[in-house]
C-alpha positions in Angstrom: 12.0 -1.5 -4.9 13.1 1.0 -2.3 12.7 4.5 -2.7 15.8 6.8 -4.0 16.8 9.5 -2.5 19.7 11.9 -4.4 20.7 14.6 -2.0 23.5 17.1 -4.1 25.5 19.6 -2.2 29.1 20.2 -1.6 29.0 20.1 2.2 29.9 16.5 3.2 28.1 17.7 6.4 25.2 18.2 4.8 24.9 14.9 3.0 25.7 12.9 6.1 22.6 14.9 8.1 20.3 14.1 5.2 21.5 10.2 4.8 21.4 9.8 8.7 17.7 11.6 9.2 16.5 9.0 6.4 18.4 5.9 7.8 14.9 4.7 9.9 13.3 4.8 6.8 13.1 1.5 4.0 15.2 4.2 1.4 18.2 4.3 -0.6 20.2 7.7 -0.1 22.7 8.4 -3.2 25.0 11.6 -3.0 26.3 14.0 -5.5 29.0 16.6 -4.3 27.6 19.4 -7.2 25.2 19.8 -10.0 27.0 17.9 -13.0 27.5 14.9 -11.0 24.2 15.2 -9.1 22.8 15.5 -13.3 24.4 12.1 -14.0 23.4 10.4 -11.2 19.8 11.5 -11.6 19.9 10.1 -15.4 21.5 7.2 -14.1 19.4 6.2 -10.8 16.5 8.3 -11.8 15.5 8.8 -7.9 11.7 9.5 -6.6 13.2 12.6 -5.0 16.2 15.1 -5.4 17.3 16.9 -2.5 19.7 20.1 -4.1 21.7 22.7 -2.6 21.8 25.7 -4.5 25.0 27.3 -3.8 28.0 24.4 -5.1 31.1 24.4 -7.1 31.3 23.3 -10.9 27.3 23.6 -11.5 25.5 25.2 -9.2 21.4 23.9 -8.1 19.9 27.0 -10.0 21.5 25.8 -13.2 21.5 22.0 -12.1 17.4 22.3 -11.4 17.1 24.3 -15.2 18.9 21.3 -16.9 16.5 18.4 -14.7 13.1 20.6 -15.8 14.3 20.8 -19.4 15.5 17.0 -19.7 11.6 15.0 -20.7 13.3 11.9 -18.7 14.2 13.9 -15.5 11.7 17.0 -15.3 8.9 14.8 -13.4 11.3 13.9 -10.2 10.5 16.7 -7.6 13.2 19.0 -6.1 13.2 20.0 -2.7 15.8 23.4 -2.8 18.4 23.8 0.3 19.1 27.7 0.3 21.2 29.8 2.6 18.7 32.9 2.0 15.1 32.8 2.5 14.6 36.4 0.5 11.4 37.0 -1.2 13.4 37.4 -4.9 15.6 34.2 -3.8 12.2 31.7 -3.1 10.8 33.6 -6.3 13.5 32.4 -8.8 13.8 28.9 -7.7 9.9 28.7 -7.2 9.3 29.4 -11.3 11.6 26.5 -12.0 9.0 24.3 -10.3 10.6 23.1 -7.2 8.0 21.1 -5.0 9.6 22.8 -1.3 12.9 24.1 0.2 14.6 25.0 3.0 16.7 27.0 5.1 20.0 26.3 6.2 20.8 24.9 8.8 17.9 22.8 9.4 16.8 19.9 11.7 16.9 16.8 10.4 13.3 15.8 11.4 12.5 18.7 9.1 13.6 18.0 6.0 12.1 14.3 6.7 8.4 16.1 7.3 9.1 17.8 4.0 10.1 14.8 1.7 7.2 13.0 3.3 4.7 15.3 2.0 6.2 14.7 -1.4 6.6 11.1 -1.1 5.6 7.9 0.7 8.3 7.3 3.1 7.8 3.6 5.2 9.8 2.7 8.2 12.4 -0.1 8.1 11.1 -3.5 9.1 7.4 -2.1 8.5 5.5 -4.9 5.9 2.6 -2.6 4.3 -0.6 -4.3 4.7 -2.5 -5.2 1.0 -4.6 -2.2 0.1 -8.5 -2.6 0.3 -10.6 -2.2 -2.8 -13.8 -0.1 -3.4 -15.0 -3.8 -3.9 -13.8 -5.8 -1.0 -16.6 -6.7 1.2 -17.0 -3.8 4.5 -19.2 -4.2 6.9 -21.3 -1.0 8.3 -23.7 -0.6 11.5 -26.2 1.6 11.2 -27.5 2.9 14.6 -30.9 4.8 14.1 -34.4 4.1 15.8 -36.1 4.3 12.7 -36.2 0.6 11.1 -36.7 2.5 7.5 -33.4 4.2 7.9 -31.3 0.9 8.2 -33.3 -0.3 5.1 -32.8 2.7 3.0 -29.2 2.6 4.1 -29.1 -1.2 3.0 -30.8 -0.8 -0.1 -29.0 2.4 -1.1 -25.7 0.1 -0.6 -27.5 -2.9 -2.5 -24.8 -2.2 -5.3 -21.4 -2.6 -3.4 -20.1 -5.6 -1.3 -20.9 -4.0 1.8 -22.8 -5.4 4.6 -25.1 -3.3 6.4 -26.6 -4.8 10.0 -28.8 -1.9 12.2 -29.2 -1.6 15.4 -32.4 0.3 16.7 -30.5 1.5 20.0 -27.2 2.9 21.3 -27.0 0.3 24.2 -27.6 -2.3 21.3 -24.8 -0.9 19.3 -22.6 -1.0 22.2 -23.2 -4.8 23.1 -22.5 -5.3 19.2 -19.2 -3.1 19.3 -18.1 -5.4 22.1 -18.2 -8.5 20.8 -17.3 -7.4 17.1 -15.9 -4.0 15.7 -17.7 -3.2 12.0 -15.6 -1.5 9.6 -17.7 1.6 9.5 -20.4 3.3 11.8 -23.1 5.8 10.8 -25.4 6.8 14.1 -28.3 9.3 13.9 -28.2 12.6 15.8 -31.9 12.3 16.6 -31.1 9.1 19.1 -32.8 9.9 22.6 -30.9 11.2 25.5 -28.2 12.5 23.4 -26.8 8.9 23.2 -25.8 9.2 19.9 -22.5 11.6 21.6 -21.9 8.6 23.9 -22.2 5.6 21.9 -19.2 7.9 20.1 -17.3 8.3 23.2 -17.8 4.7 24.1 -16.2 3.3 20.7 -13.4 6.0 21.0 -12.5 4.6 24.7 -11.8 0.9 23.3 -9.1 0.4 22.1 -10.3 -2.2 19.5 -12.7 0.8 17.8 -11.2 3.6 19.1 -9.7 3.8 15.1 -13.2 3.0 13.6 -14.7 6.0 11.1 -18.1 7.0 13.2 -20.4 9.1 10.8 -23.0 11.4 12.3 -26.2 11.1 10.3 -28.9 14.3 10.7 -31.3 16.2 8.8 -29.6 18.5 5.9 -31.7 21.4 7.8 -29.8 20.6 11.4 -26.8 23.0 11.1 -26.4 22.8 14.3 -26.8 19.4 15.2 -24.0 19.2 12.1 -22.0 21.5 13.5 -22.3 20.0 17.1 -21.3 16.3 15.7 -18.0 18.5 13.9 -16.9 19.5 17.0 -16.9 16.2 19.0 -15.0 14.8 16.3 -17.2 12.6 14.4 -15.5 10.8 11.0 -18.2 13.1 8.7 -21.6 13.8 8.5 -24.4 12.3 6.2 -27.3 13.8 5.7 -30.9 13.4 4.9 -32.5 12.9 2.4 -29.1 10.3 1.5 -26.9 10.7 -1.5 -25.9 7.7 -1.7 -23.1 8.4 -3.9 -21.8 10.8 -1.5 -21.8 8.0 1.4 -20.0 5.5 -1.0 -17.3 8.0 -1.8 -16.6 9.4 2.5 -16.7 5.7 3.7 -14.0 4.9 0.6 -11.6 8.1 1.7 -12.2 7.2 5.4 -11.0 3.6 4.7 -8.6 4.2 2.4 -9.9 2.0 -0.2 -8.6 1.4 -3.4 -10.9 3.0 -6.1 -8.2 3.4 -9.0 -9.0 -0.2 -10.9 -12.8 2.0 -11.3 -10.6 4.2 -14.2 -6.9 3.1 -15.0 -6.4 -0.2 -17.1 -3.7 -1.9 -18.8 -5.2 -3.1 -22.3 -3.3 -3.2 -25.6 0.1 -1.9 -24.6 -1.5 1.7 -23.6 -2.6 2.9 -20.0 -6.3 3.5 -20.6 -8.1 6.0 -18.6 -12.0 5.6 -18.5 -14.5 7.7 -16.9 -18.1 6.6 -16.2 -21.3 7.7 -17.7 -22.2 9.0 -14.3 -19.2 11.6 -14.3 -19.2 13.8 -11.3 -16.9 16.5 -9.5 -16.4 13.6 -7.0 -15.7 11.7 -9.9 -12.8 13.8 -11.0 -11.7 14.0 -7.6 -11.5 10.2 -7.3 -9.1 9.9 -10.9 -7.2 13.4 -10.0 -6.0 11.8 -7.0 -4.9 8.8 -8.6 -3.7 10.1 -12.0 0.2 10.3 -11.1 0.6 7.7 -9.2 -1.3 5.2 -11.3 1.1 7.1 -14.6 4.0 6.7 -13.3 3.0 3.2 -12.3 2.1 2.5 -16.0 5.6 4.3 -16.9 7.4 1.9 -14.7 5.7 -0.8 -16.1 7.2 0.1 -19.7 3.7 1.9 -21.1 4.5 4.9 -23.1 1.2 6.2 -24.6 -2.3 7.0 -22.7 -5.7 6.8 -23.7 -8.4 9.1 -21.9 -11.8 7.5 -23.0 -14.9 9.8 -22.3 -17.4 8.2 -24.7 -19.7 7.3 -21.9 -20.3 10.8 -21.6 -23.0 12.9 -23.6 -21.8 16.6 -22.8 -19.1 18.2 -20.6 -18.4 20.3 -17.9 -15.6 22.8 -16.1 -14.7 19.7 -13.6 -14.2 17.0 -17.0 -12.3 20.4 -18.4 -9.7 20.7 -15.5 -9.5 16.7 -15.2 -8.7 16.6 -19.0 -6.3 19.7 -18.7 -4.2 17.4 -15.9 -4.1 14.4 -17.9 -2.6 16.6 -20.7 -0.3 18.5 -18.9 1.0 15.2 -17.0 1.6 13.4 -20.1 3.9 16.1 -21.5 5.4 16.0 -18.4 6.2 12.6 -18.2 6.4 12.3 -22.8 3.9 10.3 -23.0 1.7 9.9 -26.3 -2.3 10.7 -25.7 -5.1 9.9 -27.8 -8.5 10.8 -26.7 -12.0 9.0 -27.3 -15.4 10.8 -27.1 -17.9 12.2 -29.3 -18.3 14.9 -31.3 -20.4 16.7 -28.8 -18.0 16.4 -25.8 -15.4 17.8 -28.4 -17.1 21.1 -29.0 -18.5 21.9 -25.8 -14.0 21.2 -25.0 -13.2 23.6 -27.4 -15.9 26.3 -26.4 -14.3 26.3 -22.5 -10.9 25.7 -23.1 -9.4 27.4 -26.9 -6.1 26.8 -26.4 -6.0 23.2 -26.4 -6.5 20.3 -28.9 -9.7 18.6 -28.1 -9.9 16.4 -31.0 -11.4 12.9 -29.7 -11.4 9.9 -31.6 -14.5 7.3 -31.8 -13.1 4.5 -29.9 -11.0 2.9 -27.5 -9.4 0.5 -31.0 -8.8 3.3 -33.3 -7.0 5.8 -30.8 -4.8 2.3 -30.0 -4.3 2.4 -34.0 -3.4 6.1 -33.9 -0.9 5.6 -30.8 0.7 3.1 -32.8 1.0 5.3 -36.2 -2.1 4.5 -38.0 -4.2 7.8 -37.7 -8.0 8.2 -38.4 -9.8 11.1 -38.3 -10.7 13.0 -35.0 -14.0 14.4 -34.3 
């Protein structure tokens, strides 16, 4: 389904700028000449992104933007404000209505494309968008370090994923490697002789079959500057000693772009389930924050209109499960979806004691919060 685009504004002008800067783009640009018609069309076509003028005839995009935040089936579609004025009290007033950007008239038309980009995922015409890569799909990693028991470690600290880890004792070794095949991921030690860890680097940015490849620097915690060296030349990241492993799953997952979200969202029994594992981190909350509105309005899309935030594997909780559980909340308002939560009694209190302003009542399991979303209500803990 192509993306929609609503741009509303009186100025033909306008609406012909905006519809020709997005015509490269795989999108669907629908036009409303002022903020009644521009309200209809939203509730009809209910685009991914409204582009509104604030100074029109009939309805203006003040008043227009107050009746799309107050509507439960609009309010989640982000607004992107045209203004004539860029005064402080002007940005002010259409900034508390929760407008995602704006800008200035007149503008560039490669502007206001840089700006809905940020907001949403625009894709060229013609473009066919590769299959994602899963957290579980197999990746293969060279580890370059002269120390045999490093590429071990590395190996068996990686014994739990699909990856494939190969070393190489050598930068000159690595090279021939690199040359006949390109692994997905390389992590080279600092402490390589001759400083050939910096031009094993160079080499694999110079091809242009690796020159795309994440490289991690691997050092001592204690080498700052070795670290900050590694920084500079523009290594992927850096992984220290001694290895969290956890830590070099979750860079080597953002530097690939792979798919982590099937690790917490589910389908099951009509609901969008949200899990989180016993081993619940800040990284962790990270990983579920960054896939919570996506994977919602996914579920939304897919006719789902209740949620289920499961933290039973967890014995106690913490100011990063806090914020994650505030977000989950707030977003489900947002989009009117119905919540129940699972946990223990435990996780509950420790809830209420950072955050007294919210209902932290959690259920026992996954089957009676599905029997609460559906009208049959037990008790909470």
């Amino acid at each position: 389904m192509p993306i929609k685009i609503l741009t509303v504004d009186d100025s033909k002008t306008i609406r012909l700028i905006i519809a020709k800067a997005f015509k490269p783009f795989d999108c669907e640009v629908l036009e409303a000449s002022n903020g009644v018609e521009g309200l209809a069309m939203a509730a009809k076509e209910k685009p991914h992104i409204i582009i509104l003028d604030l100074t029109m005839p009939v309805m203006d995009g003040y008043e227009a933007l107050t009746k799309l935040k107050s509507d439960p089936d609009l309010k989640s579609i982000p607004v992107v404000m045209l203004t004539a004025e860029s005064g402080r009290e002007n940005v002010l007033r259409i900034a508390k209505q929760g407008v995602r950007d704006y800008l200035v008239k007149p503008f560039k038309e490669e502007l206001i494309v840089e700006r809905v980009s940020r907001i949403i995922d625009l894709k060229p015409k013609g473009v066919t968008v590769p299959k994602a890569r899963r957290f579980d799909d197999p990746v293969s990693i060279l580890v370059v370090d002269d120390k045999p028991a490093i590429c071990e470690q590395v190996r068996l600290g990686l014994g739990d994923t699909q990856w494939t880890v190969l070393g190489r004792g050598q930068a000159g070794e690595a090279i021939d490697y690199c040359g006949r095949t390109v692994p997905d991921v390389v992590i080279v030690s600092l402490s390589l002789p001759d400083n050939s860890a910096y031009s094993l680097f160079q080499m694999l940015r110079s091809q242009q079959k690796s020159k795309g490849t994440p490289v991690f620097a691997m050092c001592v915690k204690t080498a700052v500057d070795d670290q900050t060296r590694a920084q500079q030349t523009g290594f992927t990241g850096i992984i220290t000693k001694p290895i969290d492993f956890e830590d070099v799953k979750m860079k080597i997952a953002r530097a690939l772009s792979l798919d982590t979200s099937y690790k917490y969202f589910e389908h099951r029994d009509g609901v969008l389930w949200i899990k989180l594992p016993s081993g619940f981190s800040q990284s962790t909350a990270n990983e579920v924050s960054a896939h919570l509105r996506s994977k919602v309005a996914e579920a939304v899309d897919a006719g789902l209109g209740k949620v289920i935030f499961d933290v039973s594997p967890l014995k106690s909780a913490d100011l990063s499960l806090i914020k994650l559980g505030l977000d989950v909340m707030q977003f489900c308002q947002e989009m009117s979806l119905r919540l129940r939560m699972v946990g223990n009694g435990a996780v509950s209190a420790e809830c209420r004691k950072y955050e007294e302003t919210k209902d932290w009542s959690f259920l026992g399991s996954f089957d009676e919060a599905v029997a609460a979303l559906n009208g049959r209500e037990s008790v909470a803990a």
